[in-house]
N, C-alpha and C positions, 0 to 999 in steps of 0.2 A: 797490231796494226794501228796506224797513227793515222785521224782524220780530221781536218782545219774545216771548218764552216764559217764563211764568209757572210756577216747577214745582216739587213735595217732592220730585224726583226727576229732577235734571239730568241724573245721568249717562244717564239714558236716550235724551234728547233728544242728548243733545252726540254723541255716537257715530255715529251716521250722517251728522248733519253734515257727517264728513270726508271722506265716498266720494261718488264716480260725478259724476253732472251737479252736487248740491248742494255737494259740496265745490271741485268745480274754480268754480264761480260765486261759490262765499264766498272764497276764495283771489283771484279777479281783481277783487272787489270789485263786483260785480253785484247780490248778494245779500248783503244786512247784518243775519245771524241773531245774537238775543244772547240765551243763557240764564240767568236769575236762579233762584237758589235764595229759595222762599218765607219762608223758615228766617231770612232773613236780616233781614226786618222783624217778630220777633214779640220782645216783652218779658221775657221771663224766662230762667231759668238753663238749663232744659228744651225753649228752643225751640218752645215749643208752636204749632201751627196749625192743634190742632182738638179738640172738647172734644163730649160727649153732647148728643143729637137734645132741646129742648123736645117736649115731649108724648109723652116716651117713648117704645121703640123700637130696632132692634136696628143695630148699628155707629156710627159717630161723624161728625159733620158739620166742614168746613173753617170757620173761624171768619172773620168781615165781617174783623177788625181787618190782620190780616197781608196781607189779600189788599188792602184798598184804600190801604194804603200803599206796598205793592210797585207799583203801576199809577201812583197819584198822585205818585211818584217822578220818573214817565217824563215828567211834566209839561214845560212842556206840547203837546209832542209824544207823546202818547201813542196815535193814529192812531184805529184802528178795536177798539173793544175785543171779543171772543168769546169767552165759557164754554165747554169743552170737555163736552159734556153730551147724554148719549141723550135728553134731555128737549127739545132744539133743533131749530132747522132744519133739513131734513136736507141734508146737502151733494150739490150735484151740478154737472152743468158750467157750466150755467146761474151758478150761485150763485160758482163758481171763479171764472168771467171776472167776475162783477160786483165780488171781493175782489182781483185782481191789477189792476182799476182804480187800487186807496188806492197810496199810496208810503208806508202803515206801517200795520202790523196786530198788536196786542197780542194771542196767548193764553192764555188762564189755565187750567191745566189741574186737571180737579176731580179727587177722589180719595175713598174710601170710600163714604157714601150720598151723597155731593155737598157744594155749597157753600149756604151763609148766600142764604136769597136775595134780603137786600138787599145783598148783591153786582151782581145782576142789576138790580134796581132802581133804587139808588144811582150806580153807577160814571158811567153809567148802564153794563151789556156786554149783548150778546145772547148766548143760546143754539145752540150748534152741535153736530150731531151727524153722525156719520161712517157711521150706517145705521142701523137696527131691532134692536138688540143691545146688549149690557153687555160692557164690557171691565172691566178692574180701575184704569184709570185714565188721565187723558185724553195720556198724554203719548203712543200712538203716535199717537192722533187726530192729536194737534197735528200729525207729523211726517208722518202722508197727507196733512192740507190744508197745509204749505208743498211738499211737493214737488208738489201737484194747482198750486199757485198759481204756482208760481214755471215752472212750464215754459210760463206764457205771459208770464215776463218778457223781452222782449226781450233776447239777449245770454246767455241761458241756457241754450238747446237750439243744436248748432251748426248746424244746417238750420231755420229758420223751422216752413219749409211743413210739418214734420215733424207738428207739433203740430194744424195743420191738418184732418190724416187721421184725426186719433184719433176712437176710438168716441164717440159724444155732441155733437161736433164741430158735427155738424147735428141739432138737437134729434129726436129719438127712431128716430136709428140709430146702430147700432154700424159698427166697421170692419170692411171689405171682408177675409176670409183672405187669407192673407200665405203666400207661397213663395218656396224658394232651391233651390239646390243641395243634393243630385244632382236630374235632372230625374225618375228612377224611383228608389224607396226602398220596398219588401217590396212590389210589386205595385202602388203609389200613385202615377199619373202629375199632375204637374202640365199643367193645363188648358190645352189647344193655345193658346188665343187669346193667350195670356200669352208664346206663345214667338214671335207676327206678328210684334210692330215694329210693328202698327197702334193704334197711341194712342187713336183713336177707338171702336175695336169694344174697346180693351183698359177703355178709362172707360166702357163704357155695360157690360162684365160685371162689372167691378166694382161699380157700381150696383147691377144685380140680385143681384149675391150678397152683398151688405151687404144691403141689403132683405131677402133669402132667410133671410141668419141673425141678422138682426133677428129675424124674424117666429118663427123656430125656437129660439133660445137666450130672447127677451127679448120675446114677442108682447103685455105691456104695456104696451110704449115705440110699437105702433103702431095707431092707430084701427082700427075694424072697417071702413070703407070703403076702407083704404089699400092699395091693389095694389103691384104689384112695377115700375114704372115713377113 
């Protein structure tokens, strides 16, 4: 999978790139992340890629010209293109698995009040947003949806089924709590069933205690009819 990152602000993105499951999948070639500096399509001596709000207004908007030549560059493989923007869809897992469908996803990361929005019009890109909040600027966004995306690229997590289990997995539950070692720690025993070796009675309590703290941590992810079976 092929992933464009659009940004005033590279070194942000390039940095974790190098570590953990992201970096060992861009190193074996699984995952083909490339950072552009925006900087690098704009006309003047100054760099500019971003100038004061029409209709006045406080902070400075990303300007159409830098941004749709940095994208129309990638031509014409430029994949799937998304605005990093609280004003977007909001991401969730649903939305992941429909974006680790593409074999190339372009993002463009906004920055100050946002971007020109015949960016969004034009390019044509969509709006994406990483929750109900304001950051200072989309580039960690960018770097929670390649790592949300990429751990369902095949070849990128070294157990499959890992991915599997995770919370959201099954639309509107989270995962079942997770235990190790030591079996007692200040008084807190890990739950008998966990120590059978019966598979069966071990997946129907994990069931219920994903249900359990669904309903406790996140009791919007489940209907009012929804029982714990």
């Amino acid at each position: 999978m092929r992933i464009d990152v659009i940004t005033i602000f590279p070194e942000i993105v390039e940095g974790p790139l190098g570590a953990s499951l992201l970096g060992k999948a861009i190193a074996a070639g699984v995952l083909d992340v490339r950072v552009h500096d925006l900087r690098a399509w704009t006309g003047d001596p100054h760099r500019t890629v971003d100038d004061e709000p029409y209709g006045g207004g406080p902070g400075m908007v990303l300007r159409p010209e830098p941004v749709f030549a940095a994208v129309e560059s990638l031509d014409p493989d430029r994949g799937r293109v998304l605005v990093l923007s609280p004003a977007g869809r909001r991401l969730d897992q649903a939305f992941v698995r429909e974006l680790a469908a593409h074999e190339h996803l372009t993002l463009i990361c906004g920055r100050y009040e946002g971007i020109d929005e015949r960016v969004v019009e034009g390019l044509p890109a969509e709006e994406l947003s990483i929750g109900d909040f304001v950051i200072s600027g989309g580039e960690l966004a960018a770097l929670v949806v390649i790592e949300a995306v990429s751990r369902l690229v095949p070849g990128v997590i070294g157990t499959e089924a890992s991915h599997e289990r995770d919370s959201f997995s099954e639309p509107g539950l989270l995962d079942h709590p997770q235990y190790t070692r030591p079996r007692a720690f200040r008084g807190m025993e890990v739950p008998d069933v966990l120590l059978t070796g019966n598979h069966g009675e071990i997946e129907r309590w994990r069931r219920d205690a994903a249900v359990a703290k669904t309903a406790r941590n996140r009791p919007d992810l489940r209907g009012p009819d929804e029982g714990a079976n």
